[in-house]
N, CA, C and O atoms as a DFTB+ gen file, in Angstrom:
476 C
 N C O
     1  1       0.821      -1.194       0.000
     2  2       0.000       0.000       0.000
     3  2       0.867       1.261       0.000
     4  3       0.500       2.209      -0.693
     5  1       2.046       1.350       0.760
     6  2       2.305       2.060       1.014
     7  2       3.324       2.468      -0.803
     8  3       3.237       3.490      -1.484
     9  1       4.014       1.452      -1.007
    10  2       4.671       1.947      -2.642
    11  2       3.602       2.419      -3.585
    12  3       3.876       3.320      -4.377
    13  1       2.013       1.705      -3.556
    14  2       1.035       2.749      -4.506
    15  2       0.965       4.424      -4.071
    16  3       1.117       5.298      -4.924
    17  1       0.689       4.763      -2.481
    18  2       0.936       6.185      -2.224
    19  2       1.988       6.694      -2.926
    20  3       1.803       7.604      -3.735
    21  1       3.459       6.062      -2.651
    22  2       4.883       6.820      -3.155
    23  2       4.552       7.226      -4.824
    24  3       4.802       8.300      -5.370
    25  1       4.045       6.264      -5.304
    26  2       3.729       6.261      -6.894
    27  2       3.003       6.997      -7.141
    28  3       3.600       7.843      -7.807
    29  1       1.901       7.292      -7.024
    30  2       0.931       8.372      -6.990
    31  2       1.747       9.822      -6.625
    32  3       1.875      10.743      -7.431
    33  1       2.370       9.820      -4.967
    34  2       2.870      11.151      -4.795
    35  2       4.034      11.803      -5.964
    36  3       4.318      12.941      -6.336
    37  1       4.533      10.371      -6.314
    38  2       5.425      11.253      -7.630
    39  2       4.782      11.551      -8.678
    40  3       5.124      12.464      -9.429
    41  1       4.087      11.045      -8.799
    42  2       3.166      11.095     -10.549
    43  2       2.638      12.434     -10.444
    44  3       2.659      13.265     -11.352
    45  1       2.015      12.649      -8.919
    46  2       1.334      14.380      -8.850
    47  2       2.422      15.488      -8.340
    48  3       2.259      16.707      -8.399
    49  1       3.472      14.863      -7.868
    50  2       4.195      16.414      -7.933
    51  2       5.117      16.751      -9.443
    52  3       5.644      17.832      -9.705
    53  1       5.131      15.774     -10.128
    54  2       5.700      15.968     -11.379
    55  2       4.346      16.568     -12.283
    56  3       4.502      17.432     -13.146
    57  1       3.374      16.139     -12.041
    58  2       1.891      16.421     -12.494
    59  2       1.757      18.144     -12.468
    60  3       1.357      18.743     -13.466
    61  1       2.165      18.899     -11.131
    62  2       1.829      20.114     -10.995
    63  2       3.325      20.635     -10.852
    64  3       3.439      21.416      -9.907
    65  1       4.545      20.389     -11.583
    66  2       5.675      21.131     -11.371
    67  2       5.447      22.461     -11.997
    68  3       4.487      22.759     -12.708
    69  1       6.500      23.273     -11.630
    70  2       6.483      24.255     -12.630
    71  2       7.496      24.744     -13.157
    72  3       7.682      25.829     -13.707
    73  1       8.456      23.481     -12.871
    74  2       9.903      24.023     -13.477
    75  2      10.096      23.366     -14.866
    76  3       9.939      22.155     -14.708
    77  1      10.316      23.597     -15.906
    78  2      10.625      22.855     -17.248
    79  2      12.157      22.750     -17.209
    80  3      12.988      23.330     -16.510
    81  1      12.273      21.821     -18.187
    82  2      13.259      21.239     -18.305
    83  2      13.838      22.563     -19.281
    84  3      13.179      23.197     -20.106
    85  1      15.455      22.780     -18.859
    86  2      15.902      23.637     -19.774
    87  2      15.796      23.206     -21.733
    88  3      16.236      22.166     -22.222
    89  1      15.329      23.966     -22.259
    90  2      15.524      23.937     -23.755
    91  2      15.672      24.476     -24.513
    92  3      14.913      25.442     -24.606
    93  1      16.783      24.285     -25.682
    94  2      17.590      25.416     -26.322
    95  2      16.265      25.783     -27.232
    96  3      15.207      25.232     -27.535
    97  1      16.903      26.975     -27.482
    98  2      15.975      28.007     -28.561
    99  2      17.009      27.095     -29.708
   100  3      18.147      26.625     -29.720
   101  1      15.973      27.177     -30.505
   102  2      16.169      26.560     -32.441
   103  2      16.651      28.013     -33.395
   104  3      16.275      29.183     -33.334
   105  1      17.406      27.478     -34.055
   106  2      17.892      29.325     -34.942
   107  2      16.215      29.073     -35.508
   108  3      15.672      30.102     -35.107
   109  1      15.639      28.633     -35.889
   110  2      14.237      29.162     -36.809
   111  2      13.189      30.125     -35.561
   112  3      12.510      31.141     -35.707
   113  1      13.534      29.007     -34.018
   114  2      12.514      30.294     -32.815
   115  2      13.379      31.570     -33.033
   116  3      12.750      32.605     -33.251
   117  1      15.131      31.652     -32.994
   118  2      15.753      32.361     -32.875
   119  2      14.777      33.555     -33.876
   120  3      13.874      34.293     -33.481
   121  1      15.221      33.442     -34.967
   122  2      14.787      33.988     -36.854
   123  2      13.218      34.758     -36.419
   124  3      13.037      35.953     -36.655
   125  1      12.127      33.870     -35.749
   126  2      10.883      34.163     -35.117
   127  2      10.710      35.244     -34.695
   128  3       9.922      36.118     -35.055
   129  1      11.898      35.209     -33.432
   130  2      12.091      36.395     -32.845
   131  2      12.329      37.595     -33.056
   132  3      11.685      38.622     -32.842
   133  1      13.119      37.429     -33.410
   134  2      14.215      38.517     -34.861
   135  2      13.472      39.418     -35.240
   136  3      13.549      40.637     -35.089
   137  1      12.394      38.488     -35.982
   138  2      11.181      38.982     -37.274
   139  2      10.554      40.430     -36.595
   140  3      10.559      41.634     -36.854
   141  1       9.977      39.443     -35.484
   142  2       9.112      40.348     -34.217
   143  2       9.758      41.452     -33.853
   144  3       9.329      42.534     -34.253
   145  1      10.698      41.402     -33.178
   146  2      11.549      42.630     -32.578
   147  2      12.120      43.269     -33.453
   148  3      12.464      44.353     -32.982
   149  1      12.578      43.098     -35.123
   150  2      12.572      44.324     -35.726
   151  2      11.032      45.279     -36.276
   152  3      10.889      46.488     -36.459
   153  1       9.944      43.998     -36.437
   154  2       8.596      44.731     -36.842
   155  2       8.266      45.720     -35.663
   156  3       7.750      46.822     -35.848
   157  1       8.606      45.230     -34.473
   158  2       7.744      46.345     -33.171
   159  2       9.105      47.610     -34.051
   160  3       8.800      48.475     -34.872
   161  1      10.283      47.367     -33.625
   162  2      11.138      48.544     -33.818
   163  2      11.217      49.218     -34.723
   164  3      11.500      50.389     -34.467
   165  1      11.031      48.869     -36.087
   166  2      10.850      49.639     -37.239
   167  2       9.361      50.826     -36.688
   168  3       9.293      52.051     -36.580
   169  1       8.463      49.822     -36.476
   170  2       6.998      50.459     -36.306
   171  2       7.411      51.609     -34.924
   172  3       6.529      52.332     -34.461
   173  1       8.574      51.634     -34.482
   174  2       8.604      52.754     -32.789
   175  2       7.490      52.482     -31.864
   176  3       6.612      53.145     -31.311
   177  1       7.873      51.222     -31.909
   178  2       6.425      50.496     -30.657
   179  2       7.363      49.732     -30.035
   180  3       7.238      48.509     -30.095
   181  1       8.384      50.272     -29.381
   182  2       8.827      49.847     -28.769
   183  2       8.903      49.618     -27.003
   184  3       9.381      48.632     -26.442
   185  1       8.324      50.756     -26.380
   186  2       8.244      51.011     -25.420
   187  2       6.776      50.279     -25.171
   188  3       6.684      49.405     -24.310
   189  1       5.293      50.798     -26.203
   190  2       4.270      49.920     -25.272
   191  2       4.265      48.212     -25.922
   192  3       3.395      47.431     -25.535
   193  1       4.852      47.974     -26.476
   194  2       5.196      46.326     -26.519
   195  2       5.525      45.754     -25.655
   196  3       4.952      44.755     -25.219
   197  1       7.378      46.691     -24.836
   198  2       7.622      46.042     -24.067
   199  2       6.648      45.582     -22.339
   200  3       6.581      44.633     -21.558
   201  1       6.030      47.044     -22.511
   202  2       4.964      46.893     -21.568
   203  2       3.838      45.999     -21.550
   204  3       3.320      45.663     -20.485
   205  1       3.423      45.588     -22.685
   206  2       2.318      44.473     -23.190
   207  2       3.249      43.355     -22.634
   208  3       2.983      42.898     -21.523
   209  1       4.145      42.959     -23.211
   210  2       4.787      41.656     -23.363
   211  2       5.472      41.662     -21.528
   212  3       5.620      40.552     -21.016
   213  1       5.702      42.451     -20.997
   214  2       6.330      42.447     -19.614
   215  2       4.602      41.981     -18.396
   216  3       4.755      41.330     -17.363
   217  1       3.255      42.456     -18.830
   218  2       2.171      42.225     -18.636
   219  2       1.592      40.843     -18.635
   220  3       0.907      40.209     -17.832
   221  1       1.992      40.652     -19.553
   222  2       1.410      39.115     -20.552
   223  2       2.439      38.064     -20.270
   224  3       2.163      36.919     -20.631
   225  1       3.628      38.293     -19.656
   226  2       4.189      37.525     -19.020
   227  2       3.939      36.157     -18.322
   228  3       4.306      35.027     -18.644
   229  1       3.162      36.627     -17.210
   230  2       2.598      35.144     -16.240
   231  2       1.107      34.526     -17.186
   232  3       0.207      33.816     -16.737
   233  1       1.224      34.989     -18.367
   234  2      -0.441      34.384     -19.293
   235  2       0.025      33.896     -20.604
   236  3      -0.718      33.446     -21.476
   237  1       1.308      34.014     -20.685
   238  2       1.934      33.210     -21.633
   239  2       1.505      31.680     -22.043
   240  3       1.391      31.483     -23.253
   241  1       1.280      30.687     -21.251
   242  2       1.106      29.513     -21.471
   243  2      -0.261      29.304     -21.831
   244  3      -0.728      28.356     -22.463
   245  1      -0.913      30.414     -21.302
   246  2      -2.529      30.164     -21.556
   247  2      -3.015      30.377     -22.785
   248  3      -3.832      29.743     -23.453
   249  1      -2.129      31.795     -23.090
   250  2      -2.132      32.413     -24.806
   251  2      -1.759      30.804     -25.397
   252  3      -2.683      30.234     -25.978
   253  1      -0.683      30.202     -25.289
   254  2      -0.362      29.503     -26.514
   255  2      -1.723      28.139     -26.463
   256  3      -2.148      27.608     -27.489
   257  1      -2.101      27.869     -25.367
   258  2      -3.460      26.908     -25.170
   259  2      -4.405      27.598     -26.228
   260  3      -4.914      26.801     -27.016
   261  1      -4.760      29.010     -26.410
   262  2      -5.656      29.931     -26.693
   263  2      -5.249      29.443     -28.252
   264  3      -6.044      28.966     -29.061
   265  1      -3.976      29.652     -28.448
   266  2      -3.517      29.917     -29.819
   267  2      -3.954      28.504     -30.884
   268  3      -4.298      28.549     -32.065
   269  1      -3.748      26.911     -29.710
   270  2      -3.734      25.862     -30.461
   271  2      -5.351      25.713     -30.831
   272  3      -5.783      25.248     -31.886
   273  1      -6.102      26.191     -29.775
   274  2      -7.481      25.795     -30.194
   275  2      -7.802      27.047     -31.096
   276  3      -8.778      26.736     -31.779
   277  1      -7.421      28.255     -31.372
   278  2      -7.856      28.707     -32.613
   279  2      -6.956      28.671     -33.751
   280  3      -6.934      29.642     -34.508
   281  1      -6.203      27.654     -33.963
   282  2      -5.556      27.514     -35.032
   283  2      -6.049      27.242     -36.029
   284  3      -5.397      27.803     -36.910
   285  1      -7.237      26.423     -36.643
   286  2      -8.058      26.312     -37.818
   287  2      -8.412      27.866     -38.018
   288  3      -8.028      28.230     -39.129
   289  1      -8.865      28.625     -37.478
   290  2      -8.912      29.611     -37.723
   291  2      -7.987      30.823     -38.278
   292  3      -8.226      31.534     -39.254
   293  1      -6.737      30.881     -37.304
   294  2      -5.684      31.594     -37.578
   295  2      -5.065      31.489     -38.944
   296  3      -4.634      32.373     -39.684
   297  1      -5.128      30.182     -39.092
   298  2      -4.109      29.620     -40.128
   299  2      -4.613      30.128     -41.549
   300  3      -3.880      30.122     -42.537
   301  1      -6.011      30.594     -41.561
   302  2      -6.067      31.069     -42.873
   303  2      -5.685      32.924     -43.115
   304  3      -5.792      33.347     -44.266
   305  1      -5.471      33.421     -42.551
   306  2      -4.602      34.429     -42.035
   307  2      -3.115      34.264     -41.904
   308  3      -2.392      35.054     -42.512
   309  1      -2.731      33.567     -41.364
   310  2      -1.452      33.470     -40.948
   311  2      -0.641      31.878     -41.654
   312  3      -1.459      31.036     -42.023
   313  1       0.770      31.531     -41.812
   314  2       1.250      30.706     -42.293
   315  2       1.583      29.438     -41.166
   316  3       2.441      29.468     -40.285
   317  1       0.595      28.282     -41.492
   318  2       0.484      27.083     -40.027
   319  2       1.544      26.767     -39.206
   320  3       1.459      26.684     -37.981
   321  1       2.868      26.531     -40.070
   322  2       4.146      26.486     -39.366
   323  2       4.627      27.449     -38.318
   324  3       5.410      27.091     -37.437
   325  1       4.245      28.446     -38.396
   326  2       4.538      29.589     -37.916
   327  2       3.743      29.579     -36.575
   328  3       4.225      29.645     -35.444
   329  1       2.053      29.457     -37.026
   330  2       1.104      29.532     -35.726
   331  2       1.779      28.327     -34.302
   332  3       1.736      28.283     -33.073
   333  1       2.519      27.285     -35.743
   334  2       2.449      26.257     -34.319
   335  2       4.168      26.611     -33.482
   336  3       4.366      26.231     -32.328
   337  1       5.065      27.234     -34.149
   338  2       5.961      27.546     -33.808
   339  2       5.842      28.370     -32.846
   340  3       6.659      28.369     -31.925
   341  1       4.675      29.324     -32.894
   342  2       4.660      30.728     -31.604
   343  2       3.849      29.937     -30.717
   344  3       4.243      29.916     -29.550
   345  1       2.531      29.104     -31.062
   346  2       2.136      28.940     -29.929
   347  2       3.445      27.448     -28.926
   348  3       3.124      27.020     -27.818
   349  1       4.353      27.114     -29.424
   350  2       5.123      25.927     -29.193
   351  2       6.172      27.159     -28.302
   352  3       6.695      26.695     -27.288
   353  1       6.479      28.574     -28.597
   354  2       7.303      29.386     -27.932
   355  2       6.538      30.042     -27.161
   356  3       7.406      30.601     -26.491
   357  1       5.476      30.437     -26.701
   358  2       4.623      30.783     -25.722
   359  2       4.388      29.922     -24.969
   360  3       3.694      30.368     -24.055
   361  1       4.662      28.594     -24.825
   362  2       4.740      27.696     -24.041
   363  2       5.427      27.826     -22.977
   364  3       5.076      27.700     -21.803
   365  1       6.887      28.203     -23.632
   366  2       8.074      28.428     -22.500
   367  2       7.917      29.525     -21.823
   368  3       7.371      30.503     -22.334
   369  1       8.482      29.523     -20.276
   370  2       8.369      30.616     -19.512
   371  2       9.840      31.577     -20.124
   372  3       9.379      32.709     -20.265
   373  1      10.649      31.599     -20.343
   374  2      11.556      32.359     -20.847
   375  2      11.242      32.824     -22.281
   376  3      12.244      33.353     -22.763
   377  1      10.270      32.810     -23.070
   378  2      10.541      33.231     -24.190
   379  2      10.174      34.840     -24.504
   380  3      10.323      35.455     -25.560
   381  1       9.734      35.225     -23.438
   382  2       8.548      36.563     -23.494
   383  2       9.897      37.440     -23.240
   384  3      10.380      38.275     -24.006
   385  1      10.528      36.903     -21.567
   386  2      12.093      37.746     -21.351
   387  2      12.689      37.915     -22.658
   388  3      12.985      39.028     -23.091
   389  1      12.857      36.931     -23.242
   390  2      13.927      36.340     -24.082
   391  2      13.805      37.812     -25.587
   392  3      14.779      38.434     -26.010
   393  1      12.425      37.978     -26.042
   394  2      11.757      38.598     -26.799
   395  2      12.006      40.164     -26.455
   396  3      12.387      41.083     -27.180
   397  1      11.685      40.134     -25.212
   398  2      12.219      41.985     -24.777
   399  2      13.190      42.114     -24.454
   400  3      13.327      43.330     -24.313
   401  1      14.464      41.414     -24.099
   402  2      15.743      41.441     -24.642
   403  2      16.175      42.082     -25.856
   404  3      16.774      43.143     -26.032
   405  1      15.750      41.224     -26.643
   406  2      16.040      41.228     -28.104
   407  2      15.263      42.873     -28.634
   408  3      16.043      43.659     -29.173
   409  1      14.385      43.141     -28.534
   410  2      13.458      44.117     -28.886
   411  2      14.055      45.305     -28.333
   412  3      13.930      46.308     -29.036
   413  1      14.913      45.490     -26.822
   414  2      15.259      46.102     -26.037
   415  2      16.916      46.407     -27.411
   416  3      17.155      47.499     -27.927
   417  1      17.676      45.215     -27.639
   418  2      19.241      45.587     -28.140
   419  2      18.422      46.195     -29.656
   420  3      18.686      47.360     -29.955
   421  1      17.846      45.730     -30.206
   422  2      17.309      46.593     -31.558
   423  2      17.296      47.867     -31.527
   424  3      17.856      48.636     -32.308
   425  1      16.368      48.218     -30.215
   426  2      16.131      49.537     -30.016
   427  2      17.254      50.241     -29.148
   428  3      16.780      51.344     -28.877
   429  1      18.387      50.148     -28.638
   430  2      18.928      51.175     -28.353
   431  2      19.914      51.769     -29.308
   432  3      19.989      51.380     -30.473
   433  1      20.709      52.762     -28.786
   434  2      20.490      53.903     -29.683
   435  2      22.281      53.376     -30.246
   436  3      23.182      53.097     -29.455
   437  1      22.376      53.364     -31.407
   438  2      23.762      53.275     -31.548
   439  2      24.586      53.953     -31.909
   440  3      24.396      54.857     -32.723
   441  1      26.171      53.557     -31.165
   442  2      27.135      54.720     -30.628
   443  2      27.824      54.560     -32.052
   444  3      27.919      53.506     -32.682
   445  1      28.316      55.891     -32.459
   446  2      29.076      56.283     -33.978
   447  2      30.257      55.145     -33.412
   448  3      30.512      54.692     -32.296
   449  1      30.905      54.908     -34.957
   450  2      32.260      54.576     -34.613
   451  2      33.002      55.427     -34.144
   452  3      32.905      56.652     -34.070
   453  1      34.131      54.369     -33.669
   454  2      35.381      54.733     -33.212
   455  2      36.059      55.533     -34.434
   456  3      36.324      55.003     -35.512
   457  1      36.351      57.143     -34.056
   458  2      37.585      57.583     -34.931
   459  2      36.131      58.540     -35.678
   460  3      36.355      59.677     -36.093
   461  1      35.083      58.102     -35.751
   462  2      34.284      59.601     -36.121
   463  2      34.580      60.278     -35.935
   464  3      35.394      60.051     -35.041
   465  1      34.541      61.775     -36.249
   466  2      34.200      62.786     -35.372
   467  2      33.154      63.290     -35.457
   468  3      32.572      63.260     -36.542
   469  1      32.448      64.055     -34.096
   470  2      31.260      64.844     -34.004
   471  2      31.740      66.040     -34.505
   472  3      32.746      66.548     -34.010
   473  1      31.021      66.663     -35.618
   474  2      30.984      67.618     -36.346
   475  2      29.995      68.486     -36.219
   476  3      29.940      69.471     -36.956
């Protein structure tokens, strides 16, 4: 009796963890990203993005739940590989950081070279 409890107690604390297993970003999530954080930066939406995306943070996993069940939908709008790629990166708890990082080095301001001069 007592090894069915042990079995059970592992099955449910692995059941409700909330730590994931580390996993590398793919150059194509990498490329994903990219895409995103130059479209906000070109567009100078940079500042309320990062605020959206710093918001939307702890609802990340729910969005990508959101995303798989409207994917018949999305997909005629949008390209399928893609839908399942963002909602597969909204999964992860690091990808949102990971995104305003990236969005953050786009957008700051860059220093002239070395040996310019200010004129």
């Amino acid at each position: 009796m007592a090894e069915k409890w042990d079995k059970v107690r592992a099955e449910l604390s692995h059941a409700f963890s909330t730590n994931s297993t580390a996993e590398v970003f793919t150059t194509e999530d990498l490329a994903l990203l990219e895409r995103v954080a130059d479209a906000v930066v070109k567009r100078g939406m940079t500042a309320p993005a990062t605020v959206f995306l710093e918001s939307l943070g702890p609802m990340n996993f729910l969005g990508s739940q959101a995303l798989y069940f409207l994917t018949p939908i999305v997909e005629w709008a949008f390209n399928a590989k893609e839908v399942e790629q963002v909602a597969r990166l909204l999964e992860r708890r690091d990808t949102i950081s990971r995104l305003i990082t990236i969005i953050d080095t786009k957008s700051a301001p860059q220093a002239p070279p070395q040996g310019a001069s200010a004129r």
